[in-house]
C-alpha positions in Angstrom: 89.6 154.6 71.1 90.6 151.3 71.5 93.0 151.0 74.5 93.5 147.4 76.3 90.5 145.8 78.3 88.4 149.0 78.4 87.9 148.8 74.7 86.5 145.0 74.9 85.0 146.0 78.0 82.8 148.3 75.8 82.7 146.4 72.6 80.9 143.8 74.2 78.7 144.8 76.3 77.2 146.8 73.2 77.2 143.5 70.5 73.2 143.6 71.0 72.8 147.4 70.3 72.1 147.9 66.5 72.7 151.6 66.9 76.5 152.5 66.8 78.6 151.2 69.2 79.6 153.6 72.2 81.6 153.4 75.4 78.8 152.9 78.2 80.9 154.7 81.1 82.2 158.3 79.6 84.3 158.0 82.6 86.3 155.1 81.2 86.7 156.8 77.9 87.9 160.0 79.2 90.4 158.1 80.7 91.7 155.9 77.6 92.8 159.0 75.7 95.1 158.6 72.2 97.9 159.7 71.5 97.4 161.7 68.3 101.0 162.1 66.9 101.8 158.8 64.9 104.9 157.1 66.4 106.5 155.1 63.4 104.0 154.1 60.3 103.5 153.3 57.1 101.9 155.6 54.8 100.4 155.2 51.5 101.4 157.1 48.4 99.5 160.7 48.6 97.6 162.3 45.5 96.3 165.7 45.0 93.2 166.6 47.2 89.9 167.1 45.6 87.4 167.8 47.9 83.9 167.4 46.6 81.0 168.3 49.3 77.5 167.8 47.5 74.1 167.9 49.0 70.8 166.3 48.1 67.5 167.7 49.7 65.6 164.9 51.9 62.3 163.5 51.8 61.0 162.4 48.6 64.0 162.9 46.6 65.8 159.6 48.7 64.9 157.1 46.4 66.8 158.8 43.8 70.2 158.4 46.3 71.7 155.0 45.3 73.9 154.9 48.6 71.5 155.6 51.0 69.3 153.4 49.0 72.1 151.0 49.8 72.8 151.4 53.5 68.9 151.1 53.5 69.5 147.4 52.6 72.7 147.1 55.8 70.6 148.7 58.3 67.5 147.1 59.9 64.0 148.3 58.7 63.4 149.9 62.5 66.3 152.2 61.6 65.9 152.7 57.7 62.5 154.4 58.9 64.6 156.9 61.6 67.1 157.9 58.7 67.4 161.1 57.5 69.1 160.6 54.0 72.2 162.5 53.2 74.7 162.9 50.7 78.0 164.5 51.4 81.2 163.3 50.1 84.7 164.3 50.1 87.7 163.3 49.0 91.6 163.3 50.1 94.3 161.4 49.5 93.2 159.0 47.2 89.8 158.1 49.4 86.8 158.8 49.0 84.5 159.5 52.1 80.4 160.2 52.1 78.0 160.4 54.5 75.0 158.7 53.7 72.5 158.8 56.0 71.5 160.2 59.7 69.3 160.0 62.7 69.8 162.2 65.8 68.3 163.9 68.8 68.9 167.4 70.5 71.6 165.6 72.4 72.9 162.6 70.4 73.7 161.9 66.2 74.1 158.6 64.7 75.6 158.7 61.3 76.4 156.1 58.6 79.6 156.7 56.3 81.8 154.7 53.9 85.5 154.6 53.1 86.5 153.9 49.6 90.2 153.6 48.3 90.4 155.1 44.9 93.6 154.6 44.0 94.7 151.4 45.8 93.8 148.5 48.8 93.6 150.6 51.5 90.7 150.2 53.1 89.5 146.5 54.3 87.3 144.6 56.6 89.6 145.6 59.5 89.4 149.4 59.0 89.2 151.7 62.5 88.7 155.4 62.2 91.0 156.5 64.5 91.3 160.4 64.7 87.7 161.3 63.7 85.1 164.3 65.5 81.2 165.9 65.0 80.9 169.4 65.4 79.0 170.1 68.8 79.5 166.9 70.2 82.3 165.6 72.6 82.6 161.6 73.1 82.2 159.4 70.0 81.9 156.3 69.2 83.0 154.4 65.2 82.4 150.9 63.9 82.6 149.3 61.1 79.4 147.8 60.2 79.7 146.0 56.4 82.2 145.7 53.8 81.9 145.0 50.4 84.6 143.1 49.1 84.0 143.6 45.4 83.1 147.3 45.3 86.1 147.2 48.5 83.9 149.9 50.6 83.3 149.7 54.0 80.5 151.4 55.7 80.9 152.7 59.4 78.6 153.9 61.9 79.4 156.3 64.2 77.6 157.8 67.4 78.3 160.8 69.1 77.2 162.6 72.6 77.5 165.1 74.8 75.6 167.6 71.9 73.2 170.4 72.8 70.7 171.8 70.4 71.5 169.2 68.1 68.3 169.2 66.2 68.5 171.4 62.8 71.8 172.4 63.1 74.7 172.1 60.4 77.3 169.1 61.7 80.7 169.1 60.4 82.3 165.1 60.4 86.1 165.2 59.9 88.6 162.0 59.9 92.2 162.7 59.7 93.3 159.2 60.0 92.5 155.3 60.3 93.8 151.9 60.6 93.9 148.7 58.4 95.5 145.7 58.0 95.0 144.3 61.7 96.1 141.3 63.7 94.2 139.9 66.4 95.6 138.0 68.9 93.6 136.2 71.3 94.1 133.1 74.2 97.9 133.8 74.1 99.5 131.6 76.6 102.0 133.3 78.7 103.6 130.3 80.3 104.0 132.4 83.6 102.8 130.5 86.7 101.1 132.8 89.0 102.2 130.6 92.4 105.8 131.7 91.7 105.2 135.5 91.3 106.4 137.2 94.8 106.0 140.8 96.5 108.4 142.8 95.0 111.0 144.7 97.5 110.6 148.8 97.6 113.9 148.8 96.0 112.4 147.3 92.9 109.4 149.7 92.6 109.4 153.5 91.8 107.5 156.3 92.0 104.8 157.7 88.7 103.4 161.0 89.5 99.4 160.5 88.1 99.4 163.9 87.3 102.1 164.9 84.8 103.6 161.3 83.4 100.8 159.3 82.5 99.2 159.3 79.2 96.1 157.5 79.9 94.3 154.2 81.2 91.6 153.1 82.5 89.6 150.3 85.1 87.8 150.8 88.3 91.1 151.9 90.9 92.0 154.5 87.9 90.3 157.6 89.7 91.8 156.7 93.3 95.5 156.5 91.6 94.5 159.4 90.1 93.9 160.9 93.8 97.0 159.8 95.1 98.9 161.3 92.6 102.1 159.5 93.0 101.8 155.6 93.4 104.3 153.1 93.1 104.9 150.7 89.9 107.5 147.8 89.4 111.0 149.3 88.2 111.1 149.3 84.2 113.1 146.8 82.1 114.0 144.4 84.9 113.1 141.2 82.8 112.2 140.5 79.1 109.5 137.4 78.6 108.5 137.3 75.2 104.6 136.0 74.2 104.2 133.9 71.8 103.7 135.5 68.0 103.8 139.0 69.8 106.6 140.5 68.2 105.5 143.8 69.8 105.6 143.9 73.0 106.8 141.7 76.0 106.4 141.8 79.3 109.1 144.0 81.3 108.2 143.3 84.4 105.7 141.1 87.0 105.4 141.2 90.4 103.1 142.2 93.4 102.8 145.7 95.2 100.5 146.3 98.3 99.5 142.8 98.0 98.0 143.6 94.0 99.4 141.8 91.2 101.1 144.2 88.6 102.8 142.9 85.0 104.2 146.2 83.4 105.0 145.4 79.5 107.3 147.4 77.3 105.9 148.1 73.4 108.3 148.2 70.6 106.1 147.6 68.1 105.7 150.6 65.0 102.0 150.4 65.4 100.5 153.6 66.5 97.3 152.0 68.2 99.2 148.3 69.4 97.3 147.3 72.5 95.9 144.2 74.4 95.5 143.1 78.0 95.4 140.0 80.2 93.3 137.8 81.9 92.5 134.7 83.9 91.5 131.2 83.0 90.4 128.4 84.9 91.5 125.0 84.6 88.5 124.2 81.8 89.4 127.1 79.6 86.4 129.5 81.3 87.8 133.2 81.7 87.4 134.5 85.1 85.6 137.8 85.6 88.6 139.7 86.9 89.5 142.9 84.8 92.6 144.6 85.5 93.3 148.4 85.7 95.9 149.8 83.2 98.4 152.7 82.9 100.2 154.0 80.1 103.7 155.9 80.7 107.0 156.4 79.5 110.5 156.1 80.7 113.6 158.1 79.7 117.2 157.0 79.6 117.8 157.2 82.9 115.0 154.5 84.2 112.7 157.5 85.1 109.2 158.0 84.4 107.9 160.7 81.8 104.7 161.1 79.7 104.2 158.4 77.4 102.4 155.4 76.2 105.8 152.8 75.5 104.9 151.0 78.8 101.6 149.8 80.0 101.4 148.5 83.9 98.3 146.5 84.4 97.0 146.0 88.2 95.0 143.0 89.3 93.2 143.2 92.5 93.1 139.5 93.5 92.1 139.7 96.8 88.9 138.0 96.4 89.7 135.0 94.0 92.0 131.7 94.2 94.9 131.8 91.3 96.0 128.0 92.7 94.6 126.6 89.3 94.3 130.1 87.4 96.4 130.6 84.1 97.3 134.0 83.1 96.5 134.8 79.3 96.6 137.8 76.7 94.5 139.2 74.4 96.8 141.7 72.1 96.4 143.7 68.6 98.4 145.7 66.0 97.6 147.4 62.6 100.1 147.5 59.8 98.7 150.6 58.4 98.1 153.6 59.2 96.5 156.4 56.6 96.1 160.3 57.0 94.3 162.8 55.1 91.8 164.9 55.4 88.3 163.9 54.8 85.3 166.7 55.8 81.8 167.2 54.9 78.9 169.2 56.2 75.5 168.8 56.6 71.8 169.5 58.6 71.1 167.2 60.9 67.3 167.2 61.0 65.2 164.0 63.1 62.8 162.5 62.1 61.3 161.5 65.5 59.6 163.2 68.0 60.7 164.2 71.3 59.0 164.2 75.0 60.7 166.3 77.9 59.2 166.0 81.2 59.9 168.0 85.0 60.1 165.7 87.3 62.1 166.0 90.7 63.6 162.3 91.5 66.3 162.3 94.4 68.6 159.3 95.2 71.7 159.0 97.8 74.0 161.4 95.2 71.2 162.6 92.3 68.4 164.4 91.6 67.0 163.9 88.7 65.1 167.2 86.8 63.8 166.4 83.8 63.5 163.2 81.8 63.5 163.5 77.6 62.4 160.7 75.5 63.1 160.0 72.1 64.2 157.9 69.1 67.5 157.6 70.4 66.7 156.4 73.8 66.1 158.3 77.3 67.9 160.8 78.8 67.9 161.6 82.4 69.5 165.5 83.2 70.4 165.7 87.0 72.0 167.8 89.7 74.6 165.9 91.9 77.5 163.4 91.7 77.9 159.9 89.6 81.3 157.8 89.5 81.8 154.7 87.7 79.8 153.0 90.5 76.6 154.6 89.7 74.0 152.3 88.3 70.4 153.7 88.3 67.6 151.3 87.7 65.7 152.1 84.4 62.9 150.8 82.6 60.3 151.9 80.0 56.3 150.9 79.3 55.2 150.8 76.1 51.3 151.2 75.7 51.0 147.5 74.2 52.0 146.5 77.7 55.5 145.4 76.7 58.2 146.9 78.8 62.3 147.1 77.9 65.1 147.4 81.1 67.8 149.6 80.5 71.1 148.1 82.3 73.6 150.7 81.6 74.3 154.6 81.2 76.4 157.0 79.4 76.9 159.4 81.8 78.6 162.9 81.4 78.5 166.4 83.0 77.3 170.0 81.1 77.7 172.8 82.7 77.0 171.9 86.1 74.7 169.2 84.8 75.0 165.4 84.6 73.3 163.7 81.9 73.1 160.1 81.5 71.7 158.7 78.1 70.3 155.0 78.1 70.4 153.7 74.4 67.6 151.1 73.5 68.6 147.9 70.9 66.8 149.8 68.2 65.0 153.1 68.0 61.7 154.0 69.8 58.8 154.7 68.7 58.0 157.8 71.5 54.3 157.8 70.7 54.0 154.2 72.1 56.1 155.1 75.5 53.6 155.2 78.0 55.7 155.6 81.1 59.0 155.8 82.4 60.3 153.8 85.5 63.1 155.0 87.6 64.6 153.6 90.6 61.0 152.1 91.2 59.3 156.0 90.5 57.0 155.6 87.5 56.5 158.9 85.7 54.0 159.1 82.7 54.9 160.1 79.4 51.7 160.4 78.0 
């Protein structure tokens, strides 16, 4: 998923996790949602499927796998040790997918794959799965982690939650598309001075129902637009300002509403997965921590809005900062290829780590937390209440070499009444050495 700021938003805040990257806030992702059907796209020349799924028992019979052997030399050695070692392959279209190793918990999988274009140049250094699921899991995570230029193979990682029972079940992985061949634009100068940008008259706003014509989007006013249900945006189309070497999109639109800054673009580019944002600089070239919210919509022939992703309107609260010496830039991406197919395989996900679950009963000002489960893949906190975006629960862990590690941020989600927020370490823990868990300043022993 890789809409506007939320993506980067997400991308770095996880640079430091060697485990797959994920989106911290499943809020957020909910929100950026893709649009499956492809708009206009390239596609490849197709061959005949062959579909080869072939599994090799675990254990002592991994040395005798030369890719897992492989990934063994990508990965860190804290990981190598956590892998489960898999081979299950498949192939569609020309490419060749396998699935080479795995570690997961009863809630949460992590598993390595490469991409491998038989037939042609398909796959590079900037591949993105784009349409891609686990079996018994519902928010995922993919990044590409290494690529070998002369073998031209790249090897992703992928991380999926929101599982139950994981643990010695049989996992399906599917992709049915990707990217390749992207651009990345980055400091583009809009040339728009933000002193000369007025309140726009009602006349030249109109109405976007929350609820039936917008696509997706994302940022921290999302949920109370969402509760609105019909807000106001600038009217569509009213000006054209092109961006330099951004030949896919331009800005339709800039003005203030309610006293928030709004710059609605128009995309016209063929790329299914074109996106970007904007942001503030100060007078030395330092970017200004100021994110802006986004929607994505449509508008039909008549100026009205509909369902669609053609225009994105992105809202600045500036309220609390000074845009006297402020320049407004954009950060903006398109892929020149986009591949289907259908590439599946099948296999048992089995962890090689043990895992701790402890009662507890914890209540803060909206949760209660139940029961606390440790393991390689981090800790997991399963409560009775409410969380938003807001939500940030303090977190840290003791190791019994007196060392301790502070968890900044969640991934929280609701099951069945439940919520369940999973904090993900830098690399995989070693549960007999957890000695004690401390939340919001409540210390609860694991040994």
């Amino acid at each position: 998923m890789k809409f506007d700021h939320d993506e980067t938003i997400i991308k770095n805040a996880l640079d430091t996790i060697e485990t797959p990257e994920y989106d911290i806030v499943s809020n957020v992702e909910r929100k950026i949602r893709k649009q499956k059907t492809p708009m206009k796209f390239k596609r490849s020349v197709s061959v005949a499927i062959v579909c080869i799924c072939l599994m090799v028992s675990v254990g002592v019979m991994a040395v005798t796998i030369p890719s897992f052997n492989k990934l063994l030399s990508i990965v860190s050695p804290d990981i190598a040790l956590m892998l489960q070692p898999i081979e299950a392959s498949c192939e569609d279209n020309g490419i060749k997918m396998e699935v080479l190793g795995a570690m997961n918990d009863d809630e949460m999988a992590v598993i390595y794959i490469t991409m491998k274009d038989l037939v042609g140049d398909r796959i590079d250094e900037t591949l993105d799965i784009y349409d891609y699921n686990l079996t018994g899991t519902n928010i995922s995570n993919c990044q590409i982690v290494h690529y070998d230029e002369t073998t031209k193979t790249a090897t992703l990682r992928m991380r999926a939650n929101g599982g139950k029972k994981l643990n010695g079940k049989k996992a399906s992985f599917q992709v049915e598309s990707f990217l390749v061949d992207k651009l990345t634009f980055d400091g583009v100068e809009t040339g728009i001075d933000l002193l000369d940008i007025n309140e726009v008259e009602d006349s030249q706003t109109i109405s976007l129902d929350m609820n039936n014509d917008v696509l997706g989007g994302g940022g921290e006013l999302f949920e109370e637009f969402e509760t609105q249900g019909i807000i106001g945006i600038l009217k569509p189309d009213q000006m054209k300002i092109t961006l330099p070497e951004i030949d896919f999109m331009y800005i339709s639109n800039i003005g203030y509403i309610d006293g928030r800054l709004h710059i609605q673009t128009k995309w016209v580019g063929d790329g299914i997965d074109d996106h970007g944002y904007f942001y503030f600089v100060d007078a030395l070239g330092n970017r200004i921590d100021k994110n802006p919210d986004s929607i994505y919509f449509g508008v039909d022939d008549l100026g009205n809005t509909k369902w669609g992703r053609n225009y994105i309107e992105y809202i600045f609260d500036v309220d609390d900062i000074n845009l006297h010496d402020l320049k407004l830039m954009g950060y903006f991406v398109s892929h020149g290829n986009y591949v289907t197919g259908n590439w599946k395989t099948t296999f048992k996900l089995k962890s090689v780590g043990e895992e701790k679950k402890i009662d507890c009963n914890i209540k803060m000002d909206t949760l209660n937390v139940n029961t606390i489960k440790v393991s390689l893949l981090g800790i997991t906190l399963v409560c009775n209440g409410e969380i938003d975006e807001s939500t940030r629960i303090p977190i840290s862990i003791n190791m019994t070499d007196g060392s301790s590690q502070t968890f900044d941020c969640g991934i929280s989600y609701s099951d069945n009444g439940e919520v369940r927020i999973k904090y993900i370490p830098s690399l995989p823990l070693d549960v007999s050495k957890v000695e004690s868990v401390n939340i919001n300043g409540t210390v609860i022993d694991i040994n």
